[in-house]
C-alpha positions as CSV (number, residue, x, y, z in Angstrom):
1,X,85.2,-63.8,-82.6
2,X,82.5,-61.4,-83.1
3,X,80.8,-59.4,-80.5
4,X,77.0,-59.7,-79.5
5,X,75.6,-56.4,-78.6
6,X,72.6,-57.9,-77.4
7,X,74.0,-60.4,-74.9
8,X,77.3,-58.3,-74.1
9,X,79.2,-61.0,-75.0
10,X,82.0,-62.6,-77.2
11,X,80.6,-65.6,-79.5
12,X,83.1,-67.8,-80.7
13,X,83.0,-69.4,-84.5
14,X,84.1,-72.6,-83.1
15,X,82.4,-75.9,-81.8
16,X,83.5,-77.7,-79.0
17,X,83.3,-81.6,-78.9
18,X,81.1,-83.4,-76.7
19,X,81.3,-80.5,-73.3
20,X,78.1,-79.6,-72.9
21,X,78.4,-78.2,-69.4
22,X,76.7,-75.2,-69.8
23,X,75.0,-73.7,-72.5
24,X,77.3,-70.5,-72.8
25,X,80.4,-72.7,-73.0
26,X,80.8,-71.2,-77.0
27,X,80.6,-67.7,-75.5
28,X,82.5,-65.2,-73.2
29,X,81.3,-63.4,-70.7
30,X,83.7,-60.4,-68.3
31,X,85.1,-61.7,-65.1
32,X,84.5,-58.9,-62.3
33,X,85.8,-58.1,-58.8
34,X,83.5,-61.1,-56.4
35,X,84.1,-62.8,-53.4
36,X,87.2,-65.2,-54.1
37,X,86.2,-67.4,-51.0
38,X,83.2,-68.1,-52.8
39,X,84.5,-68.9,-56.2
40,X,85.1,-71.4,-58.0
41,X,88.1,-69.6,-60.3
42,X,89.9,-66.6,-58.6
43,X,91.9,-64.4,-60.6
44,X,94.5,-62.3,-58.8
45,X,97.3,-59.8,-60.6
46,X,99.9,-58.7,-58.9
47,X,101.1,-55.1,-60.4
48,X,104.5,-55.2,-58.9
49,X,105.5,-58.6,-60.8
50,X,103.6,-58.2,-63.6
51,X,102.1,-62.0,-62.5
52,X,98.8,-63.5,-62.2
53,X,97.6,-66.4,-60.2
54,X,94.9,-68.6,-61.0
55,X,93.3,-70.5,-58.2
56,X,90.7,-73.2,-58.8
57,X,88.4,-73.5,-55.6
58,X,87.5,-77.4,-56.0
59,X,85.5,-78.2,-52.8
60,X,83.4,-74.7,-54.5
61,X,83.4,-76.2,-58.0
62,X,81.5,-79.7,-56.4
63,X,78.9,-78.1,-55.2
64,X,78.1,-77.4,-58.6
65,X,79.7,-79.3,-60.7
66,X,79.9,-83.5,-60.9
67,X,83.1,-85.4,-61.0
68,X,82.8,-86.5,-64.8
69,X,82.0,-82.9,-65.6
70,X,85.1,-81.8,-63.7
71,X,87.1,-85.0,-64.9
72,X,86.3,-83.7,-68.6
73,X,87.1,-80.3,-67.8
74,X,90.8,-81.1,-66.3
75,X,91.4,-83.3,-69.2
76,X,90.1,-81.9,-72.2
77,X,92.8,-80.1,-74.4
78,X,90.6,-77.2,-75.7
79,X,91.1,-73.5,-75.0
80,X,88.1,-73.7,-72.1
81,X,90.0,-72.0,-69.7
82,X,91.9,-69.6,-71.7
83,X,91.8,-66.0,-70.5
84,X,91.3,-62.7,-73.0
85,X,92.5,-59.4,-72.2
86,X,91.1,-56.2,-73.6
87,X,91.6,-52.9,-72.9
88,X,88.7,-51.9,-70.5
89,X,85.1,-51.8,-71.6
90,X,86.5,-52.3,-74.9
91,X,86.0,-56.4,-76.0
92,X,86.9,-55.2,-79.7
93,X,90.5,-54.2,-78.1
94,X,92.0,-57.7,-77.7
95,X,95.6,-57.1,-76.0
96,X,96.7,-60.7,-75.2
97,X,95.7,-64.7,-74.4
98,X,96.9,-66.1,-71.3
99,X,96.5,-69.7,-72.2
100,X,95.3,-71.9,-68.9
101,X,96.2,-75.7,-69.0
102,X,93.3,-76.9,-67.4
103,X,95.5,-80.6,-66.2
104,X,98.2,-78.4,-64.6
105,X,95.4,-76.0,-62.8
106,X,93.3,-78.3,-61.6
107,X,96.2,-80.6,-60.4
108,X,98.5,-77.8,-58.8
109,X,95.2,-76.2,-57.8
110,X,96.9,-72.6,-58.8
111,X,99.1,-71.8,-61.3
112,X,101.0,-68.5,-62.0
113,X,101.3,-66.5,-65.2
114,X,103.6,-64.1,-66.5
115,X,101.3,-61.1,-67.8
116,X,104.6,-58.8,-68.7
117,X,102.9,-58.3,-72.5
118,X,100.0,-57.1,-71.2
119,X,101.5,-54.9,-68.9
120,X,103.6,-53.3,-72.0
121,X,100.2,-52.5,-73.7
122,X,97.7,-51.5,-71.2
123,X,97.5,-50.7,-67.6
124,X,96.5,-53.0,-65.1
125,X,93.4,-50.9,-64.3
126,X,92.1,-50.3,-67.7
127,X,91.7,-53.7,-68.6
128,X,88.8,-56.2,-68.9
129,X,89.3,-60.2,-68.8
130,X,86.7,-62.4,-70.5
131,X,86.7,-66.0,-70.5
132,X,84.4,-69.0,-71.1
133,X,81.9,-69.5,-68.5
134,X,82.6,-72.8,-67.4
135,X,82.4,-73.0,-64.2
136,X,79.4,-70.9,-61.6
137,X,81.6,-68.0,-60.6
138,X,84.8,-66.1,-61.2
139,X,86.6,-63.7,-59.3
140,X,89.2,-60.4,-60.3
141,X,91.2,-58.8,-57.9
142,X,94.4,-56.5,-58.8
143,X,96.5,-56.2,-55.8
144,X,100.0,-54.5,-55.7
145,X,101.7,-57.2,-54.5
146,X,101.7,-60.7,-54.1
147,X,100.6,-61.4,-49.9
148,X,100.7,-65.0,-48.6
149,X,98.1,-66.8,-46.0
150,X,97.3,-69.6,-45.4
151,X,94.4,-69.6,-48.4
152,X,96.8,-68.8,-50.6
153,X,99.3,-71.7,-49.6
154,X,96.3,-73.9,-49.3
155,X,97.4,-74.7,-45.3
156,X,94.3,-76.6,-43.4
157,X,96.1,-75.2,-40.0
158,X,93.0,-74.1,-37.5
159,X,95.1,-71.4,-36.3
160,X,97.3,-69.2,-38.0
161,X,100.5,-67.9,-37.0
162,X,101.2,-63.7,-36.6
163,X,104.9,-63.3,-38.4
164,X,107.6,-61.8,-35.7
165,X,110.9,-62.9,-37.2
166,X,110.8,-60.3,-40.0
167,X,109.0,-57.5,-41.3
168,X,106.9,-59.4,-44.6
169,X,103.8,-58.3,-46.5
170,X,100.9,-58.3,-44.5
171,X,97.3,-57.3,-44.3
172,X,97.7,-56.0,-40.7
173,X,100.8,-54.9,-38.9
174,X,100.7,-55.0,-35.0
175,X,103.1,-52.4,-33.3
176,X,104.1,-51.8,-29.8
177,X,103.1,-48.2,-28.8
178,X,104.0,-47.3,-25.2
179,X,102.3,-49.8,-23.1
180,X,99.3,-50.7,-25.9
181,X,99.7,-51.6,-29.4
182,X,99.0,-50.0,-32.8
183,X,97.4,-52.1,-35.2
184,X,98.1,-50.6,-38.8
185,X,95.4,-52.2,-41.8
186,X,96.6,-51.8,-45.1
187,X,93.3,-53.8,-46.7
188,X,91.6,-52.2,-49.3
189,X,87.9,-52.1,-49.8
190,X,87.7,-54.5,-52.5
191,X,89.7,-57.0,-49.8
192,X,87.0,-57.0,-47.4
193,X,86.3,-60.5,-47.6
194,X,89.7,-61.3,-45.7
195,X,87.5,-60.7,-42.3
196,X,85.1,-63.0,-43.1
197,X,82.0,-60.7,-42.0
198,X,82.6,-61.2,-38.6
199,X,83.0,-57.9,-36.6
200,X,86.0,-58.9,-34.4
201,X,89.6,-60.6,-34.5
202,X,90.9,-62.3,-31.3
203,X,94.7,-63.2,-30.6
204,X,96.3,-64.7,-28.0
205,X,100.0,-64.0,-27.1
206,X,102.4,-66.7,-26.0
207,X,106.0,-66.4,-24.3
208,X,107.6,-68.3,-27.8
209,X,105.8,-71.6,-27.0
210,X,102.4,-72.5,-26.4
211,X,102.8,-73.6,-23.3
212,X,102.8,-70.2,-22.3
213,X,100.1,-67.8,-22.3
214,X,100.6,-64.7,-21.6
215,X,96.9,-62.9,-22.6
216,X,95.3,-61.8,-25.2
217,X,93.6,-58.8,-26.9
218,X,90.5,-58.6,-29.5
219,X,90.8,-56.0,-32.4
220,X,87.0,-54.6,-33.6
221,X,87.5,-55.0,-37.1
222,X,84.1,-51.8,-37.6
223,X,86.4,-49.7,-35.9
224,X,90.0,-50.3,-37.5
225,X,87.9,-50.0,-41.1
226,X,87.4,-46.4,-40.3
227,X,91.1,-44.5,-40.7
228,X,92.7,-48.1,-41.0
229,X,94.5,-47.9,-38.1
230,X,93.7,-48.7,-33.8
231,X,94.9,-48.8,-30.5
232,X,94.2,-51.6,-28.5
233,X,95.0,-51.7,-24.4
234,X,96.9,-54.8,-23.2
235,X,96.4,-55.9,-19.5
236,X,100.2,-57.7,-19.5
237,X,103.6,-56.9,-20.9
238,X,104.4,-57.9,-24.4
239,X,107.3,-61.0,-24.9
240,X,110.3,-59.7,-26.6
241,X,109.7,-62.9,-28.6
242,X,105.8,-63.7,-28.6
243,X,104.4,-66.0,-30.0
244,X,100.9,-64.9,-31.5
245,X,97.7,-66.9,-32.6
246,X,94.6,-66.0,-34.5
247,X,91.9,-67.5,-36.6
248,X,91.1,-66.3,-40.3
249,X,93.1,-68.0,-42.9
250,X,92.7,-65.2,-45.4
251,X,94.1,-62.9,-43.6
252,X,98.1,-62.1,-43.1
253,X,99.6,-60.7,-39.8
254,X,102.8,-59.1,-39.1
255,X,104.1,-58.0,-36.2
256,X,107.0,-55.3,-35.6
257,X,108.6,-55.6,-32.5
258,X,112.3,-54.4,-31.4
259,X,113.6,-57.3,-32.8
260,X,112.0,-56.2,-36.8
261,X,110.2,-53.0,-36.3
């Protein structure tokens, strides 16, 4: 591989057989920190596992991207999707290869990667990843851990469910704080996607089944960005086992109650 100072990019001595997707498909080019909701390939690291997860974002891809292209892609036993990691801002410093089978992405739609040689070589934010640019957009995000939603488990649920049965991983925690609860934010500022640009998050509390509302409280998502943390007034008395709803698939809620706080 030799590196193009002109274009910033890798050119590979190699010719591919009959893809002609894009024009770049013999170069690489440096996946950055985007919007994963809007991508067609999301890259995410998780430092505490040494893992990364590779998402591909089909209903994205088609808007794009034809079904004999994508067919091809899925199919084709060429190093398309393979990933490069260098140390940062340095191509000439190649660490490692995470090879990608492009059959077993596109037909578990995410895939998950052991990246423990990397790891042993470089840290995970002095790195740059560089890849073939296959497909309209990429996205990078480092995260310390590994947090599910329902994007990440690919769920089509309308609603999403706050966890109460344990304490888990979460994006926000709720909290009972005298007669009001505490909601705690532990999203960074490269995560701001998870709200979806909307300004404010709405829940409704249940006595353990949905046949029994009990109220619900809205959480102005402006406001809890500021010192990542707010207190919200509630006009009823908290369940001791609630049952809480909300609407925003990327993000993950966890509430600590007596029975896990």
């Amino acid at each position: 591989m030799i590196w193009d100072i002109e274009t910033a990019e890798w050119s590979i001595e190699k010719r591919t057989n009959n893809l002609v997707l894009r024009n770049l498909s013999g170069q690489l080019f440096q996946i950055r920190g985007t919007d994963p909701v809007k991508s067609d390939i999301s890259l995410n690291i998780y430092k505490d596992t040494n893992t990364l997860e590779v998402k591909v974002n089909l209903s994205i891809i088609k808007q794009t991207m034809n079904l004999m292209d994508i067919e091809t892609v899925s199919r084709t036993e060429d190093a398309l999707l393979n990933l490069y990691f260098t140390k940062l801002n340095d191509p000439d410093y190649l660490i490692a290869i995470a090879e990608i089978d492009p059959m077993l992405l596109f037909k578990k739609r995410s895939v998950l990667i052991h990246l423990d040689e990397v790891a042993k070589y470089a840290d995970w934010n002095n790195i740059s990843i560089f890849t073939r640019p296959i497909f309209r957009k990429y996205s990078l995000e480092i995260s310390d851990k590994r947090v599910e939603t329902a994007f990440t488990q690919d769920k089509r649920n309308i609603l999403q469910t706050v966890i109460t049965k344990e304490k888990t991983d979460a994006h926000l925690y709720i909290v009972p704080h005298k007669e009001k609860l505490k909601i705690l934010s532990e999203v960074q500022k490269d995560q701001d996607y998870v709200y979806e640009s909307k300004k404010t998050l709405q829940f409704l509390v249940f006595n353990s089944n949905i046949d029994e509302l009990v109220g619900g409280f809205t959480v102005n998502i402006d406001e809890l960005k500021i010192n990542n943390t707010l207190t919200v007034d509630i006009p009823f008395r908290m369940p001791r086992d609630p049952l809480i709803l909300y609407k925003n698939k990327y993000l993950s809620v966890n509430y600590l109650g007596d029975n896990n706080g």
